[in-house]
C-alpha positions, 0 to 999 in steps of 0.5 A: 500500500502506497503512503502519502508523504508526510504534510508539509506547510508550504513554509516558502507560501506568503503568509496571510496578511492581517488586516490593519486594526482601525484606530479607534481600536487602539485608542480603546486599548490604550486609553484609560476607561472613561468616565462619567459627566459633571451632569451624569455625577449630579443627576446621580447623585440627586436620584440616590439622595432623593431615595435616601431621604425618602427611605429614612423619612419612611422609617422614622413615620414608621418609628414614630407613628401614633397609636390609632386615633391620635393624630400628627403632631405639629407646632404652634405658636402660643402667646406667653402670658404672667398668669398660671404657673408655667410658660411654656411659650411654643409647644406642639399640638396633639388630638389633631387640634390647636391643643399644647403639649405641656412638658411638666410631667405629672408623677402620680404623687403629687397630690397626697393620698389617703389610706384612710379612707377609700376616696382620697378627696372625701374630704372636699364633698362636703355640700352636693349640688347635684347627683345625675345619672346621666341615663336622662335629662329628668334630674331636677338638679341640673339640666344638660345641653342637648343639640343636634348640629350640622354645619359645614365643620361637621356635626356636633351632638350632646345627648342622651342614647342607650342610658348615656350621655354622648358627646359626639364630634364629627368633622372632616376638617379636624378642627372642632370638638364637642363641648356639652354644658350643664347648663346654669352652672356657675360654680366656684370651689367645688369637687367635679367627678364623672365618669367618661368612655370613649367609645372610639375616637381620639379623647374626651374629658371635662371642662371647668370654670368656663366664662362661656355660657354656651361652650367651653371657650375660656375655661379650664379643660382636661382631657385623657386619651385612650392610651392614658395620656392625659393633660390640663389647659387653661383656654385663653381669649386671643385675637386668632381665638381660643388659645391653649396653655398647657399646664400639666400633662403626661401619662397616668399610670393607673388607667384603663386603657383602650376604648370602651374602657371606663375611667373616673374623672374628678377635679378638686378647685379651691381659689387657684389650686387645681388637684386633677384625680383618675380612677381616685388616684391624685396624678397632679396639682396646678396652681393657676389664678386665670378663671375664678368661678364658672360653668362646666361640663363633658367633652367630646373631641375631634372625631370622637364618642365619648359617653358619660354617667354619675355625674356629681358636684360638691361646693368646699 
């Protein structure tokens, strides 16, 4: 069998002759990679910081969200006066309303109480100006409000349903509440106690000393929320309207908390000494010589239904 010889290349054959590299080629191989534009860089950065603070704004809402019901804080401005015991000057708003924070926080030990008898202001009931149930308006003692009212701010409602007296506020604008008056009440020391629910909503409480014979502008107001915090105003005359000073607040740590949960409410006033009690437990006393003497009732607050029974008064 014949073999073929071994391949050999043609070594004497020309070569193939490689085209020449265009040079933008080269350019890329040698050059340094290229980087981007001042207007790039800015564009840049501007999206990722715009991310970052929305990121970091979105944890800290997280971090810092009210329990339902209460509502944003914000901050106004609030006119000094010499009156009362405490300037607070500017402070925030809370229950969605032009409302301060007062910052003296009650301890629970401020006003004594007694071990000796079961109720610690036992002494400051001393003559009853009337007993009310609160299921009717029947008690020959006392008559309160009772309206139905529907404006353009919402509506507004004290009265009587299920053997209980509501205090109703609705508003879409979040700036009303509801104050429901004992009417003809005029009433300088005495000893107030009432018990309230919120049946849902963001607060209620009672008002005092008010020189309002319709509502409780300019007056002495206390409310709780339902998460117990709780704080005491006196409510100014200012050209803008009414204007909250603060002057206690915090949260009371024997309360029960929640909706639909009962809380008693009392308030002792003799001359400028305002002692606050929750549940007979003394949480605050305040000094303050705004209002003298003047009429009080129950209140609902923005959004809110609060009822209320057992209704009492005592002068001391």
């Amino acid at each position: 069998m014949s073999q073929q010889p071994p391949y050999r290349p043609q070594y004497d054959a020309q070569p193939q002759q490689w085209q020449q590299v265009p040079a933008y080629y080269q350019e890329q191989q040698t050059k340094k990679p290229r980087t981007m534009s001042k207007e790039v860089k800015i564009a840049l950065i501007t999206t990722v910081g715009t991310l970052l603070v929305a990121i970091v704004s979105g944890v800290f809402a997280l971090m810092n969200r009210p329990s339902p019901g209460p509502p944003s804080i914000v901050t106004v401005n609030h006119t000094p006066t010499d009156k009362g015991t405490t300037n607070i000057g500017t402070i925030n708003v809370v229950f969605n309303q032009a409302i301060p924070q007062p910052t003296t926080t009650p301890d629970n030990t401020s006003v004594p109480t007694s071990t000796d008898v079961q109720n610690p202001y036992a002494q400051d009931m001393q003559a009853l100006q009337f007993n009310a149930s609160l299921q009717d308006n029947t008690n020959p003692q006392v008559k309160w409000e009772e309206s139905d009212t529907t404006g353009n701010t919402g509506r507004s409602i004290c009265g009587f349903q299920s053997r209980y007296y509501h205090a109703y506020a609705t508003d879409p604008k979040n700036d009303s509440y509801t104050s429901c008056l004992a009417q003809q009440s005029n009433f300088a020391d005495f000893t107030y106690e009432v018990q309230m629910t919120i049946v849902e909503g963001q607060a209620g409480g009672v008002f005092f000393r008010s020189q309002d014979s319709q509502n409780s502008q300019f007056s002495y107001m206390f409310l709780i929320k339902p998460d117990g915090y709780c704080a005491l105003y006196v409510v100014l005359n200012s050209a803008s309207g009414p204007d909250f000073k603060g002057l206690v607040g915090g949260t009371i740590k024997r309360f029960n908390t929640g909706l639909q949960q009962t809380n008693t409410i009392a308030i002792v006033v003799r001359g400028s000494q305002i002692d606050i009690y929750v549940n007979q437990i003394g949480i605050a006393r305040v000094t303050d010589s705004t209002y003298s003497q003047g009429g009080m009732g129950v209140i609902g607050w923005i959004n809110s239904d609060v009822v209320f029974s057992n209704a009492k008064l005592w002068t001391v």
